[in-house]
C-alpha positions in Angstrom: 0.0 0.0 0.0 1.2 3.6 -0.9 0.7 7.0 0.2 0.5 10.6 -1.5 0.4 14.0 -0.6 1.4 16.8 -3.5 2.4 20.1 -2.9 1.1 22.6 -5.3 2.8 26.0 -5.8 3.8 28.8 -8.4 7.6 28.6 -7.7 10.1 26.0 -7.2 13.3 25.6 -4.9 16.2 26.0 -7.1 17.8 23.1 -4.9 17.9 20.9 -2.4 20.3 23.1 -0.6 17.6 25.4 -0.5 14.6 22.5 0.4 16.8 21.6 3.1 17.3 25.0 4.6 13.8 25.6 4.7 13.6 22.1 6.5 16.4 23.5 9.0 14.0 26.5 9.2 11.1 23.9 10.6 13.3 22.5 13.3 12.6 19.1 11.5 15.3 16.5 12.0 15.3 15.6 8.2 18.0 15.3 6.3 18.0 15.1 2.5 20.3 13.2 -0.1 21.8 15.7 -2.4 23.0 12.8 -4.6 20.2 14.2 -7.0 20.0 17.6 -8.2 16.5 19.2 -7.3 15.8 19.5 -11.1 16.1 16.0 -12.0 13.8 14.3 -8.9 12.0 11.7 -10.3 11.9 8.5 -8.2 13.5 7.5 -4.7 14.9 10.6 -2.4 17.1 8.6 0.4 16.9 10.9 4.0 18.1 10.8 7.0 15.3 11.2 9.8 17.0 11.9 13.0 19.1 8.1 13.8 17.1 6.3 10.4 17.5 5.7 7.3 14.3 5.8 4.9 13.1 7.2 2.0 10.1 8.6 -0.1 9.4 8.6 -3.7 8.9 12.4 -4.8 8.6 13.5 -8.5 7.6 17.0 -10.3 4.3 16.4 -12.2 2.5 19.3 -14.5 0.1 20.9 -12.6 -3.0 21.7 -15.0 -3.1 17.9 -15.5 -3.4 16.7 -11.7 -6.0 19.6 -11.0 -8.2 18.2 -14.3 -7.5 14.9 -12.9 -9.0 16.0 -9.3 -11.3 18.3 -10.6 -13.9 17.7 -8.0 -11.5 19.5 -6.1 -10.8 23.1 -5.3 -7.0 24.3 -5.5 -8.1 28.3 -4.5 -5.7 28.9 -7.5 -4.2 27.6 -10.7 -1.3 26.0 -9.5 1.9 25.9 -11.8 3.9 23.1 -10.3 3.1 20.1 -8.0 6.2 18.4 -6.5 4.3 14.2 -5.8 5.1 12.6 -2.4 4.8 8.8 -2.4 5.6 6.7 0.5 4.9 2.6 1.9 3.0 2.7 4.9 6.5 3.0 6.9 5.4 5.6 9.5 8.9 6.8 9.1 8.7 7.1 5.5 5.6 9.2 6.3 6.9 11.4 8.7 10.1 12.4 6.0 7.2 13.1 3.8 4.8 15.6 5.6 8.0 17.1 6.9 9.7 17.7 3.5 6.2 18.2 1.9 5.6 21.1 5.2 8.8 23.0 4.9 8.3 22.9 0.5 5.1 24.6 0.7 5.9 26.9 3.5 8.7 27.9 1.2 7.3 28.0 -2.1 3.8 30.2 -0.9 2.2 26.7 -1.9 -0.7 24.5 -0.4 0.0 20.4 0.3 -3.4 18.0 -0.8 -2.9 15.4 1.4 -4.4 12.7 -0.2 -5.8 10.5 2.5 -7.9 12.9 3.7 -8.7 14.2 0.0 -8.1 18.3 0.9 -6.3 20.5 0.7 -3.9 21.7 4.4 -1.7 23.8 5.2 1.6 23.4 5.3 1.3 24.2 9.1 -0.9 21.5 9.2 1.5 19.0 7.6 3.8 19.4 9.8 1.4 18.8 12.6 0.2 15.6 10.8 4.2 14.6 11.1 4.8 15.1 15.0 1.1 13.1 15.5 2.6 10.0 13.3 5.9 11.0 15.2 4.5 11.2 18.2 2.6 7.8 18.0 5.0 5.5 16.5 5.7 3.7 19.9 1.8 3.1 20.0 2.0 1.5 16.5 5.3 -0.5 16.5 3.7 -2.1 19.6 0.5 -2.7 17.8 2.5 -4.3 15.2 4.4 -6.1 17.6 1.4 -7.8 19.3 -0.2 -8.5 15.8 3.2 -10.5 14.1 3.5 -12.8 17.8 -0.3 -13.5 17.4 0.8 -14.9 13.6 3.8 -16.3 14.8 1.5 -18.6 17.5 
């Protein structure tokens, strides 16, 4: 199973130097490869999340075409670019995500569609979505824990 969330904007970052300073600028502790220039994103972004190693697809789509695609819903704007989140359902994975997709938006003027919910948040919001999955990993890794010794039984 895989997860989206697209952040729609009129500008782009000129670089991941600049993505990550406006991660820094969060107080997020994400760190992203710079093994691929910003320009050329189109599949599997490795970062660093404070001690792990994960990673989240992310890819620049055209904007007119995933607004006709989701026309049903209401973007407040015509959006030039969309930079496309996709993640497993790692919580970890998902946490890089909102972060990166939080501090992208809040520095591009943009808005993030978060695509479990099917709406549109705000970047603030994002980034509250990640502490929450943050915040409740020990509740789920337990969960998951109790589940796999059930199956193993």
């Amino acid at each position: 199973m895989s997860m989206e969330l697209y952040v729609l904007s009129d500008r782009r970052l000129e670089s991941i130097d600049a993505w990550q300073a406006a991660i820094d600028a969060c107080n997020f502790p994400l760190q992203l490869s710079t093994a691929i220039p910003f320009a050329r994103l189109n599949g599997v972004l490795p970062i660093q999340l404070g001690n792990r190693r994960a990673a989240f697809e992310c890819v620049h789509w055209n904007a007119a075409e995933l607004m006709a695609e989701l026309s049903d819903i209401d973007f407040g704007l015509r959006w030039k670019y969309v930079l496309a989140f996709r993640w497993t359902g790692n919580s970890y994975e998902g946490i890089a995500a909102y972060m990166a997709g939080s501090a992208y938006a809040k520095a591009t003027g943009g808005i993030v569609f978060d695509c479990e919910e099917g709406k549109i948040i705000s970047p603030e919001r994002a980034g509250e979505i990640a502490r929450e999955i943050e915040r409740d990993i020990p509740m789920i890794e337990d969960m998951v824990r109790r589940v796999s010794e059930k199956f193993q039984k």
